[in-house]
C-alpha positions as CSV (number, residue, x, y, z in Angstrom):
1,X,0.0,0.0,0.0
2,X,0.8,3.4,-0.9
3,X,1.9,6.5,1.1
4,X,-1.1,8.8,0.9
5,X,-0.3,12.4,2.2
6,X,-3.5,14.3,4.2
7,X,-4.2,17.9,3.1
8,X,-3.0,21.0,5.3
9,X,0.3,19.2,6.5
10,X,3.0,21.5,7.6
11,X,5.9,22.5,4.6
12,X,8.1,19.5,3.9
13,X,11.7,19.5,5.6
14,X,14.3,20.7,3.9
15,X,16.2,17.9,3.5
16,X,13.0,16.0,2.0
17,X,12.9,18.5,-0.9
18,X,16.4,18.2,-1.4
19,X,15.5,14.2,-1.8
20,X,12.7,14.9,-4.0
21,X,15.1,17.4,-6.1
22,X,17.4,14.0,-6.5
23,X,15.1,12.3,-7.2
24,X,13.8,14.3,-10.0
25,X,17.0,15.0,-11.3
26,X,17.3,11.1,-11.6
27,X,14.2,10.2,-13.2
28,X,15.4,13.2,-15.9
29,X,18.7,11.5,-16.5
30,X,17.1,7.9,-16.4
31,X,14.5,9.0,-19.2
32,X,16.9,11.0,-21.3
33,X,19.2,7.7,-21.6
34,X,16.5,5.3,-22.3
35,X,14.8,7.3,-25.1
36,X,18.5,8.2,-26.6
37,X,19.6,4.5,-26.6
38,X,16.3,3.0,-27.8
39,X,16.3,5.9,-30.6
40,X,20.1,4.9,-31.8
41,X,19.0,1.5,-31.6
42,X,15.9,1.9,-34.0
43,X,18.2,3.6,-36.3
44,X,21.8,1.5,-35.9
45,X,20.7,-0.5,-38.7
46,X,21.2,1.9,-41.4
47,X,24.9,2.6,-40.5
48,X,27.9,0.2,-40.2
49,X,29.9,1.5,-37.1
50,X,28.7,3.9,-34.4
51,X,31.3,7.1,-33.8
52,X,32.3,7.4,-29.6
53,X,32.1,10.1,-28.2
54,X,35.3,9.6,-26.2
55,X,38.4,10.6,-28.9
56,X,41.2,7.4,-28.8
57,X,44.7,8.2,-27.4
58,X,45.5,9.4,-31.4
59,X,43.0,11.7,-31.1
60,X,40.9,10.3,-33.4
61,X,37.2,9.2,-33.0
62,X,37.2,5.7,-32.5
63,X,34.3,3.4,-33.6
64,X,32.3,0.2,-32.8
65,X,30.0,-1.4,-35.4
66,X,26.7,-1.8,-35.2
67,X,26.6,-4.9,-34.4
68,X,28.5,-4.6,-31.2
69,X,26.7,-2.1,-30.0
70,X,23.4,-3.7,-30.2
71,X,25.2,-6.8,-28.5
72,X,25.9,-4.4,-25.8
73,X,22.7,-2.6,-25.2
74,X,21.5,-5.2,-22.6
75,X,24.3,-4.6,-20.4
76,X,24.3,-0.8,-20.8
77,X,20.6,-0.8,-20.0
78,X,21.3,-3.3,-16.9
79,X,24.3,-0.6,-15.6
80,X,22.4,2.2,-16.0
81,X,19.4,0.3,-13.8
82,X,22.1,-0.5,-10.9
83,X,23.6,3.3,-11.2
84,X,20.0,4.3,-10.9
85,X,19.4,2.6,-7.6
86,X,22.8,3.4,-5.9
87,X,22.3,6.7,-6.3
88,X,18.8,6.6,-5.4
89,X,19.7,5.0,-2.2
90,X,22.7,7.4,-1.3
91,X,19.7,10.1,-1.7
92,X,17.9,8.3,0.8
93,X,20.4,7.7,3.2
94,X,21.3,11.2,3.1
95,X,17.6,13.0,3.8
96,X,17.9,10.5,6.7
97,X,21.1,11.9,7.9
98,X,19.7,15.4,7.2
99,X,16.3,15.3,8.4
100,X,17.0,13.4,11.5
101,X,20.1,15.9,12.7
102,X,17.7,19.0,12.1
103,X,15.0,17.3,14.0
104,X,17.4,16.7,16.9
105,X,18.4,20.0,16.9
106,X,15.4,21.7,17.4
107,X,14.3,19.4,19.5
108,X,17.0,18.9,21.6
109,X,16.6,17.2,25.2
110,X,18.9,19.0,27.7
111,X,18.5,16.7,30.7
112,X,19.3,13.6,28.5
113,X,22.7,11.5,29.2
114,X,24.5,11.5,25.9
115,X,27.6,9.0,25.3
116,X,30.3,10.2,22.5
117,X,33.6,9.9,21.2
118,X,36.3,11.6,21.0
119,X,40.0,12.8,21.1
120,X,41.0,15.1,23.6
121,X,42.7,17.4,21.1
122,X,39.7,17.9,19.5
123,X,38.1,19.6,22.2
124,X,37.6,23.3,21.3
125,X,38.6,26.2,23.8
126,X,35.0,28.2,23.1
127,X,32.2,27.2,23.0
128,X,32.4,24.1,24.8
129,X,28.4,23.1,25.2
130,X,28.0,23.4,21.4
131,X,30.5,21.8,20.5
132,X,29.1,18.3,22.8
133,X,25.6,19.4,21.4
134,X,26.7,19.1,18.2
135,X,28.9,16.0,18.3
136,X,26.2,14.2,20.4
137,X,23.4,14.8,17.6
138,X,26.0,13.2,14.7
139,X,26.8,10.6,17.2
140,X,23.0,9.6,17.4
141,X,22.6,10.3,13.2
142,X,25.5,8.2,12.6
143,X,24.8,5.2,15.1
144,X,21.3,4.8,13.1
145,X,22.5,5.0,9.4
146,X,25.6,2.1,10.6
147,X,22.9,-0.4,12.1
148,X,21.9,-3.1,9.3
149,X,19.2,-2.1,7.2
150,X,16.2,-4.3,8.7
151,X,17.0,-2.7,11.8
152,X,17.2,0.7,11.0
153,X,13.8,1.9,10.0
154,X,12.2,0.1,13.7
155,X,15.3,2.5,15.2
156,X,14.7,5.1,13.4
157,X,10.7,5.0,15.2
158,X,12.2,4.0,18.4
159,X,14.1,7.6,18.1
160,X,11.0,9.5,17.2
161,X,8.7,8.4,20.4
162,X,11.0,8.7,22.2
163,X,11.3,12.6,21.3
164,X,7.1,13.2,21.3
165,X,6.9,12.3,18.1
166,X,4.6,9.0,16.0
167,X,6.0,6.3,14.2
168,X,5.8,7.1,10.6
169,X,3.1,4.9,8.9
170,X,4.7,2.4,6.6
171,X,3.4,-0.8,5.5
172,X,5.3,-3.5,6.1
173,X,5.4,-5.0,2.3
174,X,7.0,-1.1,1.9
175,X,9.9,-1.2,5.1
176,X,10.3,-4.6,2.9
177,X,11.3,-3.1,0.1
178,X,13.2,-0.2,0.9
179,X,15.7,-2.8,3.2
180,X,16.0,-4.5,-0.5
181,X,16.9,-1.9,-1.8
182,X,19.3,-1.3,0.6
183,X,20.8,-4.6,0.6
184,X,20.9,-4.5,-3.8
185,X,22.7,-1.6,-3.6
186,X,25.5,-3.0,-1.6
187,X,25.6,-6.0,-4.0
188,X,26.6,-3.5,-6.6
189,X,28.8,-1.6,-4.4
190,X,30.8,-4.0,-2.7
191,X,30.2,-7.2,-4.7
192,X,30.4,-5.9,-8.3
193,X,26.6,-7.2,-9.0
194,X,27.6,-10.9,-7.9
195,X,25.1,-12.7,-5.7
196,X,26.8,-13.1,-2.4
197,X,25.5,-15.2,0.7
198,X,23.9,-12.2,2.3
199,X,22.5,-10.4,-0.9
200,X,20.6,-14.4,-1.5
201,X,18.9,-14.2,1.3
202,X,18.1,-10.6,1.0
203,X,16.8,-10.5,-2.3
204,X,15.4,-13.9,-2.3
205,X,11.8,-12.6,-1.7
206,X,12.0,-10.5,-4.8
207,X,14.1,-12.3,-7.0
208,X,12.8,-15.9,-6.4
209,X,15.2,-18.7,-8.7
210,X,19.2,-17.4,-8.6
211,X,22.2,-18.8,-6.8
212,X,25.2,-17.6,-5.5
213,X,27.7,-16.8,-7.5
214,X,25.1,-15.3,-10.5
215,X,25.1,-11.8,-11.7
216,X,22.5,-9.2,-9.8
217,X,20.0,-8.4,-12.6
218,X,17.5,-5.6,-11.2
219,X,14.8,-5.1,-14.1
220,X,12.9,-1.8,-14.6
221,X,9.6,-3.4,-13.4
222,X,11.9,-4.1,-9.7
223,X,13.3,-1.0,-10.0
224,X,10.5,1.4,-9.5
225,X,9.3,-1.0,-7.3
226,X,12.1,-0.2,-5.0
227,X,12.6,3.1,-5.8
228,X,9.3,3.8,-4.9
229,X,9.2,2.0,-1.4
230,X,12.3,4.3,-1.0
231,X,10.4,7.4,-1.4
232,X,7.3,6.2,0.4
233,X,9.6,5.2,3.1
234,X,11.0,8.8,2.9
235,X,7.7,10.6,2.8
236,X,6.3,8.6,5.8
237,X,9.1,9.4,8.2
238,X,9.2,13.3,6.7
239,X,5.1,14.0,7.5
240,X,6.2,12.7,11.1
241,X,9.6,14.6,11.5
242,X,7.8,18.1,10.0
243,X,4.9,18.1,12.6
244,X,7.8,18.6,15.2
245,X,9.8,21.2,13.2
């Protein structure tokens, strides 16, 4: 089930339109590419070789035939699919960083016993209480972006009661997908797209019938599945943090 947004809700946060700019910005590049590559495609037939862009070390243009290229375009369309999502993510992992430092800011518990880090060195001369303030808040941000991704987002709600606010409303089938998406994304990233022990069990639900060892192939219908439990995930945490901002 679908996010659905009530009328009169205060402004987004700042750091959701920031995601939302990303994510526009994505779906702009995504779109661009496919209707470029499936235009050259329609029309590769009529030409032998296809000129690249990027000039050989002779500084001349060098060229791949036709044929190669459209040999090629299932690959390029399955990289630019992966790129797609890792970026997405990063976007979503940083309006979480964003929005929940903000939110602790402003509402900031003075009474609470706070446990941080760091070298004595570091310590600055001035302003002394800002300085623990501040290093407290990113010590908090932090601790909830490193926990594994099917704990987060129940940590991330934990946080929220307990400063006054409600636990976003997410289904689960959406917190489902969003961990995913997570957990595909650091396939690509740290595994080079090869199914590893943890990215099979993780992506197992959605990608039923591949063993370890194969190549991570995320197809456009997945994709906006997951980017989309990304941004609902997003947009439910944001209409709780902005009541409280």
């Amino acid at each position: 089930m679908r996010v659905k947004l009530k009328p009169n809700l205060p402004p987004q946060t700042d750091a959701y339109k920031i995601f939302e700019k990303t994510n526009t910005d994505l779906n702009q590049f995504y779109w661009t590419f496919r209707c470029a590559l499936d235009y050259t495609a329609s029309k590769i037939h009529t030409v032998p070789t296809v000129p690249e862009l990027i000039p050989g070390n002779s500084g001349e243009r060098l060229n791949i035939s036709s044929s190669q290229f459209l040999s090629e375009q299932p690959q390029t369309e399955r990289i630019a699919r992966h790129s797609m999502l890792v970026l997405s993510v990063t976007a979503f992992e940083d309006y979480i960083k964003g929005a929940l430092t903000t939110f602790l800011i402003k509402n900031w518990k003075p009474e609470k016993t706070y446990h941080i880090s760091f070298k004595p060195q570091d310590i600055p001369i001035t302003n002394l209480q800002d300085w623990l303030k501040e290093k407290s808040i990113q010590e908090i941000v932090d601790d909830h972006l490193r926990r594994s991704y099917d704990k987060r987002y129940k940590s991330i709600e934990k946080l929220l009661i307990e400063h006054d606010a409600t636990a976003p409303e997410l289904s689960e089938s959406m917190q489902s997908l969003s961990i995913i998406a997570c957990e595909a994304r650091n396939c690509i990233v740290h595994s080079s797209s090869i199914i590893d022990p943890r990215a099979h069990t993780a992506l197992e639900p959605i990608i039923p019938g591949f063993s370890v060892g194969d190549p991570l192939d995320i197809t456009e219908s997945i994709l906006w599945q997951l980017l989309g439990a990304l941004r609902d995930s997003a947009r439910a945490l944001d209409v709780r943090l902005r009541k409280l901002m």
